[in-house]
N, C-alpha and C positions, 0 to 999 in steps of 0.2 A: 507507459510500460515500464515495468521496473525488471531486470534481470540481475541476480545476484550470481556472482560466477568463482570459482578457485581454479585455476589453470585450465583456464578454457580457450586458450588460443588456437587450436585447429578446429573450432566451430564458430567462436564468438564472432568471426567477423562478416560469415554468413547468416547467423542471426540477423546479425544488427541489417543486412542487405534484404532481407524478407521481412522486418518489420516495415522497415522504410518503403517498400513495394506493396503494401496492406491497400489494398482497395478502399477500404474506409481505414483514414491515417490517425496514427495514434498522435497525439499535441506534444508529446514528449518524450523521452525514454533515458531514464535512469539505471546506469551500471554501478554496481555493488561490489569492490573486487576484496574478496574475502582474503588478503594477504596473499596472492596468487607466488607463484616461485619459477612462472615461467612469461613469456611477453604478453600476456593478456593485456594490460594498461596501453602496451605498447601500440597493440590492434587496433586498442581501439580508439587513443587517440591520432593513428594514422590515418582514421578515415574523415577527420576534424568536417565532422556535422556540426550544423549549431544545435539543431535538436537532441543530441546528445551528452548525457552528463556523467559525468566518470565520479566517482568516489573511491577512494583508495584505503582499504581500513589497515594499521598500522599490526596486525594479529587478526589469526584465522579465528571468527566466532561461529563458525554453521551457516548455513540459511537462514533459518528459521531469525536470529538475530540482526543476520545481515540484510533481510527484507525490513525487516524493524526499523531500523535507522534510512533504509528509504522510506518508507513509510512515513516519517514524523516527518518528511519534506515536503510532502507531494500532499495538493491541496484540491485534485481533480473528483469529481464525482463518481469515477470509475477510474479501477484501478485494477490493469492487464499484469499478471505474475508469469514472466516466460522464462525456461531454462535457458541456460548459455547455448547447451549443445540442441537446442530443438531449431529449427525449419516451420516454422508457422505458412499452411497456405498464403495464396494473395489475397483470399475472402475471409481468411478464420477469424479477422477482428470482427468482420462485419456479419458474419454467422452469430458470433456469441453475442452481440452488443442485442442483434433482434431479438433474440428469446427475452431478452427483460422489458421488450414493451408490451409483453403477456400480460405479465403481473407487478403489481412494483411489488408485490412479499417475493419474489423474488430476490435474492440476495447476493447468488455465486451460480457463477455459470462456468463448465469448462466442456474442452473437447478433446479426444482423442489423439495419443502421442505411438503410432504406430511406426516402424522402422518400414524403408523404402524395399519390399521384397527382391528386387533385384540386386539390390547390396548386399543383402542382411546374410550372414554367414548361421552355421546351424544353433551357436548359442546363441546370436543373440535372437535369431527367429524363438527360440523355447523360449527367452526370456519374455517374449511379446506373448504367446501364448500362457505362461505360467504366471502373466499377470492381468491375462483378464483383457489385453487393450485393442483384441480384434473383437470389432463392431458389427451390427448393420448400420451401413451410412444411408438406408431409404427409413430406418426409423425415424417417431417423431422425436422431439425436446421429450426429455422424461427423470421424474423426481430419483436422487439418488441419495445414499448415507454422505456420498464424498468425494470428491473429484479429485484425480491429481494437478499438482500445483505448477506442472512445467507446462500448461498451459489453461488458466484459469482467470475468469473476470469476476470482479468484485467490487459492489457496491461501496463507496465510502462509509455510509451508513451503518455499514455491519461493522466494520474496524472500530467506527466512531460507539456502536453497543456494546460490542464483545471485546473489545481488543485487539491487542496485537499479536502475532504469531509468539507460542512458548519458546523461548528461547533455551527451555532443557529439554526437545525433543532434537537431534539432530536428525531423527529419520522419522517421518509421518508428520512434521510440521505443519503439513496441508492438509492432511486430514482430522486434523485435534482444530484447524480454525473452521471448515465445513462443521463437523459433529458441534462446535458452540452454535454457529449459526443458527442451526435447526434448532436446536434447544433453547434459541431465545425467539425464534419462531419463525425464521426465513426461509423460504425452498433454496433446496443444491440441487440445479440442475444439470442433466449431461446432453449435450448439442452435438450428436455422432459427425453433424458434416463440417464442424467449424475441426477441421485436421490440421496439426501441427506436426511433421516430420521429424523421430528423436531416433538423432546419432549419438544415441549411449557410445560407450568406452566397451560395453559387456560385448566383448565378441570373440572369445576365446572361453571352452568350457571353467578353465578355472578363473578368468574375469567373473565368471556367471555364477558359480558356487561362490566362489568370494561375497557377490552383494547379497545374496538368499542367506548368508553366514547373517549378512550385514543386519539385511530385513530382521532375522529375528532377536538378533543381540541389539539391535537399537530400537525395535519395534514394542518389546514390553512394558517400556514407559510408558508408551501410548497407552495399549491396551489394556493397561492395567490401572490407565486414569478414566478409562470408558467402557469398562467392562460392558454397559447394558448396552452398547449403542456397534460395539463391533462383532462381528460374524464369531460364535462358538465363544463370544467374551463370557459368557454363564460358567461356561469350564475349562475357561482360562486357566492353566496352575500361576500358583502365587509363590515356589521353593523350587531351587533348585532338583530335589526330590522327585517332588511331583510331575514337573515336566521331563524327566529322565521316564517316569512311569508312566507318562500318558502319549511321549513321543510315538509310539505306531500310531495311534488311533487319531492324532494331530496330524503324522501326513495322510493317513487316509480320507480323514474329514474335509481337508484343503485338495486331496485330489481329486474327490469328489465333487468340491465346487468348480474348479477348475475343467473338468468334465461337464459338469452342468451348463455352464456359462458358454462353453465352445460347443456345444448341442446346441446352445438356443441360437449360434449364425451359424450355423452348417456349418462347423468348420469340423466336425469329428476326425474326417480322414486324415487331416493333414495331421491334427493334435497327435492319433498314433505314433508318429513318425519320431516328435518330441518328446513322448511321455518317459522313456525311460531317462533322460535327461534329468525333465521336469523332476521326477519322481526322484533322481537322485539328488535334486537341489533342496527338496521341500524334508529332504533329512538333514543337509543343511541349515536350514529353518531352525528343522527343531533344536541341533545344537547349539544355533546362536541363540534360543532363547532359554535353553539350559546355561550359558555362559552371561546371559543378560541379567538374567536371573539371580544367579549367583551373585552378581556387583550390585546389583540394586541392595541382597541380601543384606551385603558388606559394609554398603552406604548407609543403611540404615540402623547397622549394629555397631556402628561407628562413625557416627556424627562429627563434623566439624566444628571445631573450639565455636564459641561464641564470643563476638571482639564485643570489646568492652569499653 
C-alpha cells in the first residue's frame, strides 16, 4: 500500500489503523510525506509498525511525483494507492484484489470513497454528490474511463507498460494513469462494494468552492492532454476566451451529468437538496478553468530558457 500524504495528521493515523485491520492484509505499506508542515511524520512514526515505512521528501512535489518515488521502491505485483485522509473498509483490499481473478487484461481496479452520512456536513455531502461518488453497492464490477486514486489497485504490469504517474498533473494524476492504461489496452474497473470512507477537509461551503476552483484551474492539463477520452473533451475550449464564452453551457453540461448519474441510484431527491450549491460550485469550475487556461496560455507563450 503506498499512501502519499501533506499534512495529514488528523486522519493519517486512522488510515494506517484500517489498513492494518484489512481482512485480506496488505505485505506492506509505504508513506510518502510530501514536505508535510504539521506532525504527520510524527504519527506516524509513533505507531512504530514494522510493516511501515515513512519517506520523508525534503520539498513539497504533488502526489502524482510523490507516488513516483514510492513507486521505483516497491517490487510487489500489486500495488494499493490509498489517500492519507480516506478509512478503507475491513474488506475493501479483499473486494478489489477479487475482481482481477476475472481477467488478467484487467489492469486497475478501484472503489468508491464516499463520506460517512452521519458526519458529513451539507458541503461536504454536495461535494460527494457533485462528484458522482454515491453508488449502487448491489451493482456488479463494471468497465469505467477511470477510477479515483484515493483508493485504487494496480497491477505492476501496467506501471512496468505505461509508466509512472505525470508529475505535471497535480490534480487528475489518477485519472491521466487509468486513461493510459486503457489505451495500452487494460480494463479500469469500478468494484462499488470495495468502500473506502473519505474524511476530506471540504466541509465548509467555501472549502467546497475552493476545491471545484481547484478542479478546474488544475484540471485543464489533463483534459487537454485527453481531449478524445474525457466527458465534453470534443468542446473543450483551448483560450482563455473561449472558455469565458462557453462557461454557461459547461456548467449545464456537467449538471446535467451530474443529474444523470444521481437518477441512475435513486438518489434524485436528496441531489435537490444540494443542487443549488452544486450548481454554484460548477461555476467555480468554470472559472478555475478560465484561470487555468490562461497560465497554460502564458506558459506556453513564454517558455523556459533552455540550459545549455
Amino acid at each position: 500500500a503506498i499512501i502519499a500524504v501533506r499534512n495529514g495528521s488528523p486522519t493519517i493515523g486512522l488510515c494506517l489503523e484500517a489498513i492494518a485491520a484489512q481482512s485480506y492484509p496488505a505485505a506492506s505499506v509505504l508513506v510518502i510525506d510530501d514536505a508535510s508542515t504539521d506532525d504527520t511524520v510524527g504519527v506516524v512514526r509513533a505507531r512504530r509498525d514494522p510493516r511501515v515505512e515513512i519517506i520523508e521528501l525534503p520539498e513539497n512535489l504533488g502526489p502524482a511525483e510523490a507516488r513516483n518515488r514510492a513507486l521505483r521502491r516497491v517490487a510487489t505485483d500489486y500495488i494499493w494507492i490509498v489517500d492519507a485522509d480516506c478509512l478503507p473498509a475491513f474488506d475493501c483490499l479483499a473486494r478489489l484484489c477479487a475482481v482481477f481473478s476475472v481477467d488478467p487484461k484487467i489492469g486497475v481496479v478501484g472503489g468508491p470513497n464516499p463520506q460517512n452520512p452521519r458526519t458529513s456536513t451539507y458541503a461536504a455531502a454536495a461535494f460527494d454528490f457533485s462528484n458522482r461518488y454515491l453508488v449502487d453497492r448491489a451493482a456488479p464490477p463494471t468497465d469505467v474511463p477511470y477510477v479515483v486514486g484515493a483508493n485504487m489497485l494496480i497491477r505492476r504490469a501496467v506501471i512496468d507498460q505505461v509508466g509512472y504517474y505525470d508529475p505535471s498533473l497535480r490534480i487528475a494524476e489518477d485519472f491521466d494513469l487509468c486513461v493510459r492504461a486503457r489505451q495500452a489496452g487494460w480494463r479500469v474497473v469500478f468494484e462499488p462494494k470495495a468502500v473506502s470512507e473519505h474524511r476530506h477537509p471540504r466541509s465548509s461551503v467555501s472549502d467546497y468552492l475552493r476545491y471545484q476552483y481547484k478542479i478546474g484551474h488544475y484540471g485543464c492539463r489533463f483534459r487537454l492532454k485527453h481531449r478524445a477520452a474525457v466527458p465534453f473533451g470534443r468542446w473543450y475550449p483551448t483560450t482563455p476566451a473561449r472558455a469565458a464564452l462557453l462557461a454557461p453551457v459547461y456548467v449545464g453540461m456537467a449538471l446535467g451529468r451530474i443529474v444523470v448519474k444521481n437518477v441512475a441510484v435513486g438518489a434524485i431527491r436528496p441531489l435537490l437538496w444540494y443542487l443549488p450549491l452544486i450548481a454554484l460550485g460548477q461555476c467555480w469550475v468554470a472559472a478555475g478553468v478560465i484561470r487555468g487556461l490562461g497560465h497554460l496560455e502564458s506558459d506556453t507563450s513564454n517558455p523556459a530558457p533552455t540550459a545549455v
